[in-house]
Structure formats: structure tokens, C-alpha cells
mmCIF file of the N, C-alpha and C atoms, coordinates in Angstrom:
data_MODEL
# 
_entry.id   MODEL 
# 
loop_
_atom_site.group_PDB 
_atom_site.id 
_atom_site.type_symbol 
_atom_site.label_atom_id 
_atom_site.label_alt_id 
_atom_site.label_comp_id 
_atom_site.label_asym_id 
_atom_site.label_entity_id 
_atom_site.label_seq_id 
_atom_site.pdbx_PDB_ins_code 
_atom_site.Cartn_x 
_atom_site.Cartn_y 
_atom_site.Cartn_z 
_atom_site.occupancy 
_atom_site.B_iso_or_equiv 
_atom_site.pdbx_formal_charge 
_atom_site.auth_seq_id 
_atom_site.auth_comp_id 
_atom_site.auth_asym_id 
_atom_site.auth_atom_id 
_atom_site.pdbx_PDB_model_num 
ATOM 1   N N  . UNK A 1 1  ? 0.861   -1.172  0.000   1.00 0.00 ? 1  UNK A N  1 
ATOM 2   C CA . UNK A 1 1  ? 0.000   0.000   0.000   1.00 0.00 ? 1  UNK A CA 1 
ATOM 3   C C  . UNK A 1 1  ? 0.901   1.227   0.000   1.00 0.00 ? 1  UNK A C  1 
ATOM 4   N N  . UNK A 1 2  ? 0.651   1.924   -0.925  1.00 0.00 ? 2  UNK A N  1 
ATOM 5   C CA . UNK A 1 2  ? 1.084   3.058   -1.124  1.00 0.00 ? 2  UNK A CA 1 
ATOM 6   C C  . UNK A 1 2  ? 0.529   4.517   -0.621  1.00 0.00 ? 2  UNK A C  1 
ATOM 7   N N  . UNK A 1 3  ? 0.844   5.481   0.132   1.00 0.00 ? 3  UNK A N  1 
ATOM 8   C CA . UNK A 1 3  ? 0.289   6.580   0.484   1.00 0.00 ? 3  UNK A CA 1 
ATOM 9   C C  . UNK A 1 3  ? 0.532   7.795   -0.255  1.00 0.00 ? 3  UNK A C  1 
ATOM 10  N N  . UNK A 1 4  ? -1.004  8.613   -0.955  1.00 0.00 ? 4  UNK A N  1 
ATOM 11  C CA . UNK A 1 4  ? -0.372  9.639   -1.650  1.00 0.00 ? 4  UNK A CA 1 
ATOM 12  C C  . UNK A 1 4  ? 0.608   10.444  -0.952  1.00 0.00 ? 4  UNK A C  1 
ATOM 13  N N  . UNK A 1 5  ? 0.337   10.802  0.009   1.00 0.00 ? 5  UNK A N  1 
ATOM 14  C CA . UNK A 1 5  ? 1.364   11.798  0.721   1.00 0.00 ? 5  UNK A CA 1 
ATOM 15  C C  . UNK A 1 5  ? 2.704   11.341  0.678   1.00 0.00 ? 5  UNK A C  1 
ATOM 16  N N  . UNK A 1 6  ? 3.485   10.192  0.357   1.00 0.00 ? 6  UNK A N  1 
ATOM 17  C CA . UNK A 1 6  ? 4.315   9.709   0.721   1.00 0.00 ? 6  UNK A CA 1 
ATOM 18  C C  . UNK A 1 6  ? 4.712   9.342   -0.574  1.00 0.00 ? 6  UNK A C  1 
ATOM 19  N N  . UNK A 1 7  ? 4.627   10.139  -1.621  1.00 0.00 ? 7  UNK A N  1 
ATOM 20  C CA . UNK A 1 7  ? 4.917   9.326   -3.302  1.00 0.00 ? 7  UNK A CA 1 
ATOM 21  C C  . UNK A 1 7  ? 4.809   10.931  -3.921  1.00 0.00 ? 7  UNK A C  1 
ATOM 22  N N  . UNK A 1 8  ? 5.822   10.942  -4.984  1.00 0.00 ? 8  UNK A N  1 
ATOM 23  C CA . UNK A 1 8  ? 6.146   12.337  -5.515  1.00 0.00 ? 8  UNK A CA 1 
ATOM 24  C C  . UNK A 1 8  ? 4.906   12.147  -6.833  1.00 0.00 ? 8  UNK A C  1 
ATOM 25  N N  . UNK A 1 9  ? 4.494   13.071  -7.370  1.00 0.00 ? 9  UNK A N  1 
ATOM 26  C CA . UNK A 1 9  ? 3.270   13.188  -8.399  1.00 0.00 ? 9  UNK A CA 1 
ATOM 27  C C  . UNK A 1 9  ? 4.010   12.365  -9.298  1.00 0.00 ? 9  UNK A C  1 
ATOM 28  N N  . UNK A 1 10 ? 5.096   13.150  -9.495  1.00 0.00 ? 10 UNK A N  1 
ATOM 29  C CA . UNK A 1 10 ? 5.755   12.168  -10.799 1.00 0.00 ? 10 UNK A CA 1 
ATOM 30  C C  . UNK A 1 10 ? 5.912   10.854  -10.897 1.00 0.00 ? 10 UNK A C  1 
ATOM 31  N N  . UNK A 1 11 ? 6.372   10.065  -9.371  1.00 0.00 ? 11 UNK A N  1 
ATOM 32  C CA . UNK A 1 11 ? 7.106   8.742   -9.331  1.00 0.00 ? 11 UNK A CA 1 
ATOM 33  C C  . UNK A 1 11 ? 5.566   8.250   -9.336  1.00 0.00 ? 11 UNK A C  1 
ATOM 34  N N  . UNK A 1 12 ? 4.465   8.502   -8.596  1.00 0.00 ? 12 UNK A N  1 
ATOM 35  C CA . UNK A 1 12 ? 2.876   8.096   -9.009  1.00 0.00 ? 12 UNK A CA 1 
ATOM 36  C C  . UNK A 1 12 ? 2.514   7.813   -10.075 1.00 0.00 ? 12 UNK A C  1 
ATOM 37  N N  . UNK A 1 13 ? 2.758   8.808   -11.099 1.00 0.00 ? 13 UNK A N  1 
ATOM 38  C CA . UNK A 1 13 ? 2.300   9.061   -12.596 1.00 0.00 ? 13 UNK A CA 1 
ATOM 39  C C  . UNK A 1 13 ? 3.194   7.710   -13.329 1.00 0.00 ? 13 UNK A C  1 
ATOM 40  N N  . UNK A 1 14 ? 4.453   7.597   -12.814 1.00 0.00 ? 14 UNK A N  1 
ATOM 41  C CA . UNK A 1 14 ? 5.073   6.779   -13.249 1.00 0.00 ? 14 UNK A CA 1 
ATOM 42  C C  . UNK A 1 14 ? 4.496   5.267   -13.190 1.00 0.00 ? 14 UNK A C  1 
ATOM 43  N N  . UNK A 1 15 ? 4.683   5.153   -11.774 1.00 0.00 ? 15 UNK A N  1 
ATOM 44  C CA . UNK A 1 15 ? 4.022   3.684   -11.803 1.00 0.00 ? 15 UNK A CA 1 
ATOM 45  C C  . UNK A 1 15 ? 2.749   3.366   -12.321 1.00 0.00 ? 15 UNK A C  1 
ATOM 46  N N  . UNK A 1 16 ? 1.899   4.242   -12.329 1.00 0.00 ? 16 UNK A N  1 
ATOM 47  C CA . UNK A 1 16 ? 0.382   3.799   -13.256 1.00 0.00 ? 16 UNK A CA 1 
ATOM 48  C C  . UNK A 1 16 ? 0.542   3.585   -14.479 1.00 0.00 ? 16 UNK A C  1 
ATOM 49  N N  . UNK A 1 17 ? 1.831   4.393   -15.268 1.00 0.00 ? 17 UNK A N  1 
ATOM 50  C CA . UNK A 1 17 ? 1.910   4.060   -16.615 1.00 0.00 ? 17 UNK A CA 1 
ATOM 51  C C  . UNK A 1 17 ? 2.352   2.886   -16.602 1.00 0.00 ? 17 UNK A C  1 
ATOM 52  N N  . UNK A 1 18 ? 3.537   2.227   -15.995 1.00 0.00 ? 18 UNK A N  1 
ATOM 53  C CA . UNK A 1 18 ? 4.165   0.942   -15.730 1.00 0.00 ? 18 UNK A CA 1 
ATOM 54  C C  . UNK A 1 18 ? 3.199   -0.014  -15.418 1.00 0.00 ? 18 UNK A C  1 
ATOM 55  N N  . UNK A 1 19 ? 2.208   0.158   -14.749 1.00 0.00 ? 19 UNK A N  1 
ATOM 56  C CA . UNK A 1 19 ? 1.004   -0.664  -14.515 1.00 0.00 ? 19 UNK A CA 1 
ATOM 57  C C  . UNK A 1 19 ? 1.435   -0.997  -13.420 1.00 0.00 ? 19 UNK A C  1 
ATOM 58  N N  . UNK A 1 20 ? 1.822   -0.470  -12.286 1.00 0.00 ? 20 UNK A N  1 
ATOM 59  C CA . UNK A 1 20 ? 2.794   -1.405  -11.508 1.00 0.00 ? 20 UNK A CA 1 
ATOM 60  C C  . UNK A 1 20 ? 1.511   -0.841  -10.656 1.00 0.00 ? 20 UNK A C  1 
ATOM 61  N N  . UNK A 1 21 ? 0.604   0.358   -10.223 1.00 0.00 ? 21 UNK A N  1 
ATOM 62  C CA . UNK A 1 21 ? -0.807  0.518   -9.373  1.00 0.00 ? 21 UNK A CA 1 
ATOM 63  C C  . UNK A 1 21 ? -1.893  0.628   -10.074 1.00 0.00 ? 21 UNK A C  1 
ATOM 64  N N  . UNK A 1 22 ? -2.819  -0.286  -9.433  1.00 0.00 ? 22 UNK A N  1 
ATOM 65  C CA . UNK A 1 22 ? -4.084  -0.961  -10.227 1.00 0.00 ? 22 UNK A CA 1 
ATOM 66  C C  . UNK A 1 22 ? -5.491  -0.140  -9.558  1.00 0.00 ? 22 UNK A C  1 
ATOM 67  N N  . UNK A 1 23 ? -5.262  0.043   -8.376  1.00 0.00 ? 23 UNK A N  1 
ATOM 68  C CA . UNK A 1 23 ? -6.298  0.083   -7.670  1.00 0.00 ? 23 UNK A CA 1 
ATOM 69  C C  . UNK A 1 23 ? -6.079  1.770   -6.951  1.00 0.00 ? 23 UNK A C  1 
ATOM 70  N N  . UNK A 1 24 ? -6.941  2.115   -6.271  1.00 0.00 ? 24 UNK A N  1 
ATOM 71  C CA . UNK A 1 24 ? -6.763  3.399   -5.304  1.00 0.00 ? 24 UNK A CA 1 
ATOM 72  C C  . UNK A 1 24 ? -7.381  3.242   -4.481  1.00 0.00 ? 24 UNK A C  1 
ATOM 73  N N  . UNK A 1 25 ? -7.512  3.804   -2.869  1.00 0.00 ? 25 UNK A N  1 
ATOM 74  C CA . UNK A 1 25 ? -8.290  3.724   -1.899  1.00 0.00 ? 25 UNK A CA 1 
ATOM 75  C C  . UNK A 1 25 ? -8.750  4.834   -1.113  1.00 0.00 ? 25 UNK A C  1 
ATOM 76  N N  . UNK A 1 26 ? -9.582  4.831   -0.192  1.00 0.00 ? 26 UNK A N  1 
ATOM 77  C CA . UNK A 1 26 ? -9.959  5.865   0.870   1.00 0.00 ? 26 UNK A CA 1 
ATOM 78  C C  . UNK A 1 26 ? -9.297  5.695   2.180   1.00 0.00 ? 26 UNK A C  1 
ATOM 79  N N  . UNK A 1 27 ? -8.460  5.475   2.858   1.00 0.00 ? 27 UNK A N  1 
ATOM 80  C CA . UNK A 1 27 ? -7.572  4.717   3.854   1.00 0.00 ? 27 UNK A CA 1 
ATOM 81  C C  . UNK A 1 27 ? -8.947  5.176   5.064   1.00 0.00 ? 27 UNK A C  1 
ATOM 82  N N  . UNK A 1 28 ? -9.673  6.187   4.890   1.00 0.00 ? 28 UNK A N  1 
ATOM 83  C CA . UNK A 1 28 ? -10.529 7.040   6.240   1.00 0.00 ? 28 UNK A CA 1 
ATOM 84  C C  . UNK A 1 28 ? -12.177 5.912   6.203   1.00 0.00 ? 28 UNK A C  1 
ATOM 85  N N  . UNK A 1 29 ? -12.277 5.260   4.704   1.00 0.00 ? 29 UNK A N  1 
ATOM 86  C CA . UNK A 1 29 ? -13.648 4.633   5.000   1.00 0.00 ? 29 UNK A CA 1 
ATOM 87  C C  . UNK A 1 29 ? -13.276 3.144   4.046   1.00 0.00 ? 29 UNK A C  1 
ATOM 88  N N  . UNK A 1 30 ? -11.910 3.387   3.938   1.00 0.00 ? 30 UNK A N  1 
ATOM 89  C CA . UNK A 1 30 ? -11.201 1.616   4.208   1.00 0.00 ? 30 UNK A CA 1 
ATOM 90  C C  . UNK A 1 30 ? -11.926 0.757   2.655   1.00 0.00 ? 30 UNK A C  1 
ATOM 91  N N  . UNK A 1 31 ? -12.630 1.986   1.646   1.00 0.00 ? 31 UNK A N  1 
ATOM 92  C CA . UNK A 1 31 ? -12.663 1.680   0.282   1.00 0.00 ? 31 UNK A CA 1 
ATOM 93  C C  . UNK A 1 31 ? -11.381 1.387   -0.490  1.00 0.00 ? 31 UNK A C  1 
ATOM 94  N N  . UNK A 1 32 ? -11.659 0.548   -1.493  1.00 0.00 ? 32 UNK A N  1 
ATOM 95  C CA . UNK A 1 32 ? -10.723 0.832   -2.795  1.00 0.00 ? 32 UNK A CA 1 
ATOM 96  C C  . UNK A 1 32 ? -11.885 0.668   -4.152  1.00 0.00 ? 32 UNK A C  1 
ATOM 97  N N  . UNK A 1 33 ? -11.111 1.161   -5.219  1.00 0.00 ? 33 UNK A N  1 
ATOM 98  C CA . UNK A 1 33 ? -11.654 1.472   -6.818  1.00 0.00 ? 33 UNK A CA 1 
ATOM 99  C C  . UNK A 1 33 ? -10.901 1.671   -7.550  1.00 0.00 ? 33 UNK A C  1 
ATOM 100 N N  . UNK A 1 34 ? -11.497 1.386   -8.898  1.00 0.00 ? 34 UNK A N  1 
ATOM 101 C CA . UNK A 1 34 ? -10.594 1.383   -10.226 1.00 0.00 ? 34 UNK A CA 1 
ATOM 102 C C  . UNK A 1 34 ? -10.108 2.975   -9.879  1.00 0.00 ? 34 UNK A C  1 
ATOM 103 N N  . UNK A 1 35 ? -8.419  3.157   -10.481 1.00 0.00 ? 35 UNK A N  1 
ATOM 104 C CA . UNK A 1 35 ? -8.189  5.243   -10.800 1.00 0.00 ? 35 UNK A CA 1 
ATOM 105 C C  . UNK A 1 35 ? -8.829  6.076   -11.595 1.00 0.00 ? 35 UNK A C  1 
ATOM 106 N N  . UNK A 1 36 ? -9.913  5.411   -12.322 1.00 0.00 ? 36 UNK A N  1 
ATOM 107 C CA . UNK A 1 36 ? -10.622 6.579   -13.028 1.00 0.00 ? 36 UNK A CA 1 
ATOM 108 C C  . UNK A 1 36 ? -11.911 6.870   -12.228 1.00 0.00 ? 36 UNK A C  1 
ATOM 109 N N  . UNK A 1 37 ? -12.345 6.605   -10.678 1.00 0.00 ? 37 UNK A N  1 
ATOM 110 C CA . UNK A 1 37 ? -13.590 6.318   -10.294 1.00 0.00 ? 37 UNK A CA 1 
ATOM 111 C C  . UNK A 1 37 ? -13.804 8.180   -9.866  1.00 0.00 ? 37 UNK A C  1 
ATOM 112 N N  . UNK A 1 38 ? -14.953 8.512   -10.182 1.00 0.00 ? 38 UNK A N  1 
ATOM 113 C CA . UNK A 1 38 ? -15.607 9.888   -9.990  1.00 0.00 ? 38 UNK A CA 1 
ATOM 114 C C  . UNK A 1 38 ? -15.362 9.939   -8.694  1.00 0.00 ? 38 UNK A C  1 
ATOM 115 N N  . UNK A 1 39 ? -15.122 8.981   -7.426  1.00 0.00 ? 39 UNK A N  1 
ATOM 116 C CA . UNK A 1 39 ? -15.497 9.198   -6.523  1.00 0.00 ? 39 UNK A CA 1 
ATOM 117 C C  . UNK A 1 39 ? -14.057 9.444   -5.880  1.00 0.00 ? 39 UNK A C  1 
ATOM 118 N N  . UNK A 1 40 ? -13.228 8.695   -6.084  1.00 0.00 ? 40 UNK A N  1 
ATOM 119 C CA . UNK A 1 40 ? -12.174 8.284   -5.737  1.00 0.00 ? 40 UNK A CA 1 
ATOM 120 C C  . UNK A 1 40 ? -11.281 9.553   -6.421  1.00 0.00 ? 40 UNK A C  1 
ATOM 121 N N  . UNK A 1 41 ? -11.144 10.249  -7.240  1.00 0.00 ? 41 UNK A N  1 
ATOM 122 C CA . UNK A 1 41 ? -10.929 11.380  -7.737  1.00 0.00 ? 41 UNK A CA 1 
ATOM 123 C C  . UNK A 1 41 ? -11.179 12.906  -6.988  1.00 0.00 ? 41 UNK A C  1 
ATOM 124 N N  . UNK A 1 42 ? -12.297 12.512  -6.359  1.00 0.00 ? 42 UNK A N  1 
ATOM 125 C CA . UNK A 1 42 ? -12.599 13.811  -5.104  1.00 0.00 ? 42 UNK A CA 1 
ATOM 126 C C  . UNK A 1 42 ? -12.309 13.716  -3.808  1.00 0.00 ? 42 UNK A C  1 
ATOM 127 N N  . UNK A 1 43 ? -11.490 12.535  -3.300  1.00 0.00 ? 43 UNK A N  1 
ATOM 128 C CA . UNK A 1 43 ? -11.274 12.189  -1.999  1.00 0.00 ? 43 UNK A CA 1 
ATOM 129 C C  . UNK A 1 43 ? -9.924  13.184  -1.894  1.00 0.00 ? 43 UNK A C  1 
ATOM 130 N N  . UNK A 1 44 ? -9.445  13.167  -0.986  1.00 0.00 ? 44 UNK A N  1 
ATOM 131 C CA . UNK A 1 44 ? -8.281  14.857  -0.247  1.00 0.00 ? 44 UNK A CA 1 
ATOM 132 C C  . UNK A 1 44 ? -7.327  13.275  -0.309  1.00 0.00 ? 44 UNK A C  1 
ATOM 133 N N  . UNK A 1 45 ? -6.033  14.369  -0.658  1.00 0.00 ? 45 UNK A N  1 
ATOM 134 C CA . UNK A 1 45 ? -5.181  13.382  -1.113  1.00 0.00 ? 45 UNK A CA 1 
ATOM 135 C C  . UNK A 1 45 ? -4.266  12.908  0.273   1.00 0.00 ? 45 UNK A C  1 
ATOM 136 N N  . UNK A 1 46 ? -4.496  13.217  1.340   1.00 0.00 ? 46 UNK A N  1 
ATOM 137 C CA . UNK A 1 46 ? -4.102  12.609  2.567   1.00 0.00 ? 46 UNK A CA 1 
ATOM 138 C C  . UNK A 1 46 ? -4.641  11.518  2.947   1.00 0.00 ? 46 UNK A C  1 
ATOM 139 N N  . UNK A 1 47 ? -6.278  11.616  2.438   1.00 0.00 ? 47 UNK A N  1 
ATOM 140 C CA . UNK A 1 47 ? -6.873  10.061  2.533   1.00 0.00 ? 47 UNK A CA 1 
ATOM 141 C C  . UNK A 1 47 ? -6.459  9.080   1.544   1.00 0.00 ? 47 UNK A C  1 
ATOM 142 N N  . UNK A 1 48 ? -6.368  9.067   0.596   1.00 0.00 ? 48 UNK A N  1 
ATOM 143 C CA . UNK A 1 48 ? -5.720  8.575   -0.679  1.00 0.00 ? 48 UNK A CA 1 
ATOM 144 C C  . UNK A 1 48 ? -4.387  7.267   -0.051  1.00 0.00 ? 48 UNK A C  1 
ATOM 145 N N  . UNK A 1 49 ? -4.819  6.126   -0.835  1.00 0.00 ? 49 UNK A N  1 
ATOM 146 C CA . UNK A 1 49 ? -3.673  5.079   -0.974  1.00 0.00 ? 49 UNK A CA 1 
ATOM 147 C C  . UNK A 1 49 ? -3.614  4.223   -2.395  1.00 0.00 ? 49 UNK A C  1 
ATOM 148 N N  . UNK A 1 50 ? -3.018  3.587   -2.786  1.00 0.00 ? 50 UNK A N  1 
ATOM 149 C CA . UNK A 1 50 ? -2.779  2.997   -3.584  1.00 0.00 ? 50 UNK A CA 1 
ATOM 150 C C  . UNK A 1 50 ? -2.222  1.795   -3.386  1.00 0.00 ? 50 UNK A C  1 
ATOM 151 N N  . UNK A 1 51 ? -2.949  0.941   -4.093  1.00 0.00 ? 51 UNK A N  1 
ATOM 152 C CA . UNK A 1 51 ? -2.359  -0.656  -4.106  1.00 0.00 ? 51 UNK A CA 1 
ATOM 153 C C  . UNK A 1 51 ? -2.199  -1.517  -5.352  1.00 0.00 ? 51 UNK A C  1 
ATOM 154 N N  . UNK A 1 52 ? -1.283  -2.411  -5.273  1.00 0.00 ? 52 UNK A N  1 
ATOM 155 C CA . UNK A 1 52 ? -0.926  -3.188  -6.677  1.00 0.00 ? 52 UNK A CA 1 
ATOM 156 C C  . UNK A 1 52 ? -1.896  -3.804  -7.036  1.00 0.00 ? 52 UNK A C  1 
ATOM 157 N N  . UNK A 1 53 ? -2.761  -4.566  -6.322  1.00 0.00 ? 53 UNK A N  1 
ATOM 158 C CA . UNK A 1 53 ? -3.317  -5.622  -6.608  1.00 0.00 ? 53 UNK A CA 1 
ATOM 159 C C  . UNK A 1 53 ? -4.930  -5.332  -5.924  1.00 0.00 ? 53 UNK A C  1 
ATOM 160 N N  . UNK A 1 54 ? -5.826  -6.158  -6.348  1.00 0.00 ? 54 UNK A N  1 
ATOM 161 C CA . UNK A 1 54 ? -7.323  -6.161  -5.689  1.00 0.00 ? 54 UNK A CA 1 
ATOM 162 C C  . UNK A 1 54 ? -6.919  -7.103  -4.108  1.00 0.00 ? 54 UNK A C  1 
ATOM 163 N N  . UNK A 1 55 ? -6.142  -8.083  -4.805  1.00 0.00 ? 55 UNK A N  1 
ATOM 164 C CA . UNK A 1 55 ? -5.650  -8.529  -3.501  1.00 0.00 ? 55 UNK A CA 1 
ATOM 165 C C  . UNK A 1 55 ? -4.957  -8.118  -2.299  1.00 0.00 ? 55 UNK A C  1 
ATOM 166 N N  . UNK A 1 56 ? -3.998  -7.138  -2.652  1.00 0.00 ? 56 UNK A N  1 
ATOM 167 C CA . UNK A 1 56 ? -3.773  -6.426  -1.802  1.00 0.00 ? 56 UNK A CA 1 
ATOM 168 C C  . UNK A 1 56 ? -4.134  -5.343  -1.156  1.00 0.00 ? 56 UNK A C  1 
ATOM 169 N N  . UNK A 1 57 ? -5.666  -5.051  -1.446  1.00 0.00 ? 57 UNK A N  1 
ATOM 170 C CA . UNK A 1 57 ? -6.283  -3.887  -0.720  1.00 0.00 ? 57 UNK A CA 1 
ATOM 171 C C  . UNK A 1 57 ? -7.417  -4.679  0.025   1.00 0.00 ? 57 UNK A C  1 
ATOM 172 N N  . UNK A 1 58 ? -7.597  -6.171  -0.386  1.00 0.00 ? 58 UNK A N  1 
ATOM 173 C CA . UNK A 1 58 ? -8.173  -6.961  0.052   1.00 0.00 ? 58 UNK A CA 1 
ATOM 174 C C  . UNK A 1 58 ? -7.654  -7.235  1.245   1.00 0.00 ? 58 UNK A C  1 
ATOM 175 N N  . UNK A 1 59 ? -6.245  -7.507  1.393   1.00 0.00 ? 59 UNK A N  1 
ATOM 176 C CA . UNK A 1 59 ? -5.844  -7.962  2.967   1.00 0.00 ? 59 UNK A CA 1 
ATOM 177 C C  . UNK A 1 59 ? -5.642  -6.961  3.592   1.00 0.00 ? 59 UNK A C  1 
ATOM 178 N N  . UNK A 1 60 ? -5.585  -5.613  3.151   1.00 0.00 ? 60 UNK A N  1 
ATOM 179 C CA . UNK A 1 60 ? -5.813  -4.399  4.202   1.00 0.00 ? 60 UNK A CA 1 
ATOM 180 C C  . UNK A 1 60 ? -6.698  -4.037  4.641   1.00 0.00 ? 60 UNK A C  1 
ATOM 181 N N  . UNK A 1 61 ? -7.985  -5.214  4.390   1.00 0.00 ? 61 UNK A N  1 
ATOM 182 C CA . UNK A 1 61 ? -9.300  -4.538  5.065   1.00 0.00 ? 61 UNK A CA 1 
ATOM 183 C C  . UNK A 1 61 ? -10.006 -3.863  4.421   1.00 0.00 ? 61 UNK A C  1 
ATOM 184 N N  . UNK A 1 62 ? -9.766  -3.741  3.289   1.00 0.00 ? 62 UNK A N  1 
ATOM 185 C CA . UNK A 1 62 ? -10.349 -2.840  2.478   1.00 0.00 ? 62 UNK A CA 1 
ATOM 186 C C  . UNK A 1 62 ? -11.929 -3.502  1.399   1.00 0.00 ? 62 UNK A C  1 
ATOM 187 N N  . UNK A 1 63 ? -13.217 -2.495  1.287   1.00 0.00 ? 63 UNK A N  1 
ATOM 188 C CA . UNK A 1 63 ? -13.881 -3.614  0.616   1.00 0.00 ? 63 UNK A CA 1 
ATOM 189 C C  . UNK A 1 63 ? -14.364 -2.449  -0.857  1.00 0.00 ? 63 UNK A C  1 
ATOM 190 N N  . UNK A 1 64 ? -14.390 -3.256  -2.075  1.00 0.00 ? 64 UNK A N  1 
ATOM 191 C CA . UNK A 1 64 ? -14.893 -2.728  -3.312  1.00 0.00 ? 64 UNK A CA 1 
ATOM 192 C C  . UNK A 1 64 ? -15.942 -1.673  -3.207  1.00 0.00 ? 64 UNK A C  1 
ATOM 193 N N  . UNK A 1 65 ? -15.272 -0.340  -4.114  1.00 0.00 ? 65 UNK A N  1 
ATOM 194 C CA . UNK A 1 65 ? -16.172 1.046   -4.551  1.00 0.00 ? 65 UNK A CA 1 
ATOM 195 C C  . UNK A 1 65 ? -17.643 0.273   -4.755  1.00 0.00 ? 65 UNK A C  1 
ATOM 196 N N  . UNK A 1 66 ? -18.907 0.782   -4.540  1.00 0.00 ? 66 UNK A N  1 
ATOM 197 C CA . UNK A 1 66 ? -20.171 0.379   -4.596  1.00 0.00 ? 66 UNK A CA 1 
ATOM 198 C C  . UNK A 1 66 ? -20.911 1.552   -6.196  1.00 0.00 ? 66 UNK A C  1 
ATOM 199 N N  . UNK A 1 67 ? -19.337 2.190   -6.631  1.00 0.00 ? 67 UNK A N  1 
ATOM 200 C CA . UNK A 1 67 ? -19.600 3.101   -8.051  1.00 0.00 ? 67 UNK A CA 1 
ATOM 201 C C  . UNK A 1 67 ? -18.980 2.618   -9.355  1.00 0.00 ? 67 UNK A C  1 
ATOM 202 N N  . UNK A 1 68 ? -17.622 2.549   -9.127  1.00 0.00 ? 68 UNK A N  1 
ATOM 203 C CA . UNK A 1 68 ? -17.006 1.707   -9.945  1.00 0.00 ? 68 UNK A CA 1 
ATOM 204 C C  . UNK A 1 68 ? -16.948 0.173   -10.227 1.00 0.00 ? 68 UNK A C  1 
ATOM 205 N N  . UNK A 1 69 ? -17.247 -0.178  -9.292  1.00 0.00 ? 69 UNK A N  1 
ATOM 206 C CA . UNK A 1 69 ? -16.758 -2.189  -8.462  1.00 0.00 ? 69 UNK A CA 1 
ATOM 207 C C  . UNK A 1 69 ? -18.118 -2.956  -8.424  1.00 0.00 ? 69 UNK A C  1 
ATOM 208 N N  . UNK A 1 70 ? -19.087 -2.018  -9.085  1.00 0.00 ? 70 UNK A N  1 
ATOM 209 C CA . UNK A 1 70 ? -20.293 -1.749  -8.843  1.00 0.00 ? 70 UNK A CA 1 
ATOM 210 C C  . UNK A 1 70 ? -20.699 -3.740  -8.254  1.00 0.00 ? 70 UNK A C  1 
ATOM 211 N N  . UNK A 1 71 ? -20.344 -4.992  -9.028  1.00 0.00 ? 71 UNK A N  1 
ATOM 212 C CA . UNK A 1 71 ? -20.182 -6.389  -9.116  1.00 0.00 ? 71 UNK A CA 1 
ATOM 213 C C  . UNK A 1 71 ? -19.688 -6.621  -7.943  1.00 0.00 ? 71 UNK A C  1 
ATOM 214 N N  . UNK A 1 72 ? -18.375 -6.561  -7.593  1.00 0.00 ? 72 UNK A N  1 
ATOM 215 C CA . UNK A 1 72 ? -17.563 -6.941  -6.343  1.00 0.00 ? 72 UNK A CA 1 
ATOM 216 C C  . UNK A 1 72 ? -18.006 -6.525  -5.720  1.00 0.00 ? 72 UNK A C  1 
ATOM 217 N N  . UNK A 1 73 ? -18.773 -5.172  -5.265  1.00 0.00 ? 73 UNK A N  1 
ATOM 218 C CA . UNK A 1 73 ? -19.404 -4.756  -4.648  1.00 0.00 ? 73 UNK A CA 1 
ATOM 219 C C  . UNK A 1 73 ? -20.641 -5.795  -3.891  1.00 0.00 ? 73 UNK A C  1 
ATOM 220 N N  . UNK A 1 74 ? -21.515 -5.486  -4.586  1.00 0.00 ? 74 UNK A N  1 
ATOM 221 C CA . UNK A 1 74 ? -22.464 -6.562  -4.475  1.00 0.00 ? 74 UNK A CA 1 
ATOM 222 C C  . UNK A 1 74 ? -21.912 -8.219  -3.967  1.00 0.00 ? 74 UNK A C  1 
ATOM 223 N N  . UNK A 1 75 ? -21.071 -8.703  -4.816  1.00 0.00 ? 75 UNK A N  1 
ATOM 224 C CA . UNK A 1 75 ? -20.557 -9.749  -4.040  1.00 0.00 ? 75 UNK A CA 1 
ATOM 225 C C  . UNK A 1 75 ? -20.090 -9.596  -2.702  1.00 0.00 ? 75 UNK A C  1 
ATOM 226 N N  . UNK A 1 76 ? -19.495 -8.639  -2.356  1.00 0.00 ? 76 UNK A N  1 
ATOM 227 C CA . UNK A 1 76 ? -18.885 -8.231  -1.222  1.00 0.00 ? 76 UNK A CA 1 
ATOM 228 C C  . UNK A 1 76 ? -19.875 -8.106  0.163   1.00 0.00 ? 76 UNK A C  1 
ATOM 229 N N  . UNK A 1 77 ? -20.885 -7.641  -0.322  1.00 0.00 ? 77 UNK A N  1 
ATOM 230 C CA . UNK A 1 77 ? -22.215 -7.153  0.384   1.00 0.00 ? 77 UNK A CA 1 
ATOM 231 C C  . UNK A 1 77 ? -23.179 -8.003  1.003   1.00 0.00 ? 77 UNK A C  1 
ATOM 232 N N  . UNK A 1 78 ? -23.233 -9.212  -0.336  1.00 0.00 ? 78 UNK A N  1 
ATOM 233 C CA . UNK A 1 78 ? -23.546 -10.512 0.377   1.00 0.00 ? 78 UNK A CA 1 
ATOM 234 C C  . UNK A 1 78 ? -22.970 -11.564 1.021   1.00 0.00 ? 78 UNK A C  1 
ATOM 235 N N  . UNK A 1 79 ? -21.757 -11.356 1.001   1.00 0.00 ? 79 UNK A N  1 
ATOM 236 C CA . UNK A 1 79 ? -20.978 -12.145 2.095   1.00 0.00 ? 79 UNK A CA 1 
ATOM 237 C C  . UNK A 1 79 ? -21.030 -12.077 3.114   1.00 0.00 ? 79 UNK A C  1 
ATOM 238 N N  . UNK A 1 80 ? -21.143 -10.737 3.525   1.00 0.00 ? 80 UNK A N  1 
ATOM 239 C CA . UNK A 1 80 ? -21.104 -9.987  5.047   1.00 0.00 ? 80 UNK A CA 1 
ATOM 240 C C  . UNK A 1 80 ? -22.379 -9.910  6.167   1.00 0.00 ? 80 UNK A C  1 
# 
């Protein structure tokens, strides 16, 4: 998990082109979502994290955008 605050714009910009971050999160309401999500785009970039994998925002506790993830979502929802 990656923290915006803790990653230069550039070296960020970098790794998304590399594909090397897949996912983004809300660290304050413990979401993640695809980087193009409307929602995830207006969050303050202190809340902001980033992770490689679905899996790895998965073992941080983290559960699927209910905008973007709209599927996982729902799966997610009925598990619980």
C-alpha cells in the first residue's frame, strides 16, 4: 500500500503508466476502486492510498467502490 502523501506526483504518474498501481483507496472509510472512479478522484489526497493488486487492498481490510466495483461490490455485500 502506497500513500499519496508519501509518493512524488511524478514517481505516481510513473508507476500507473508501468502498470505497476491498479487500484486506489480511501484509507478514512477503508474503500478501494478502479483510478478513473468519480469518486475516488474527489477524496483529499491525505486520505488517498494505492495498491498493486485487488488482492492487496483486500488484505488491508479494504472492501470494493459500490460506483465503480459496482459487481464486487455486491458480491462483497452478500458475504457480510
Amino acid at each position: 500500500m502506497i500513500h499519496h502523501v508519501e509518493i512524488l506526483d511524478i514517481d505516481l504518474r510513473s508507476k500507473i503508466k508501468q502498470k505497476q498501481i491498479f487500484f486506489g483507496g480511501n484509507k478514512k472509510l477503508k474503500i478501494y476502486g478502479k483510478l478513473n472512479c468519480k469518486s475516488g478522484k474527489r477524496m483529499k489526497k491525505e486520505n488517498r492510498v494505492f495498491f498493486l493488486s485487488e488482492t492487496e487492498a483486500l488484505e488491508n481490510g479494504y472492501r470494493p467502490c459500490g460506483h465503480c466495483m459496482h459487481l464486487d461490490y455486491k458480491k462483497w455485500k452478500n458475504e457480510t
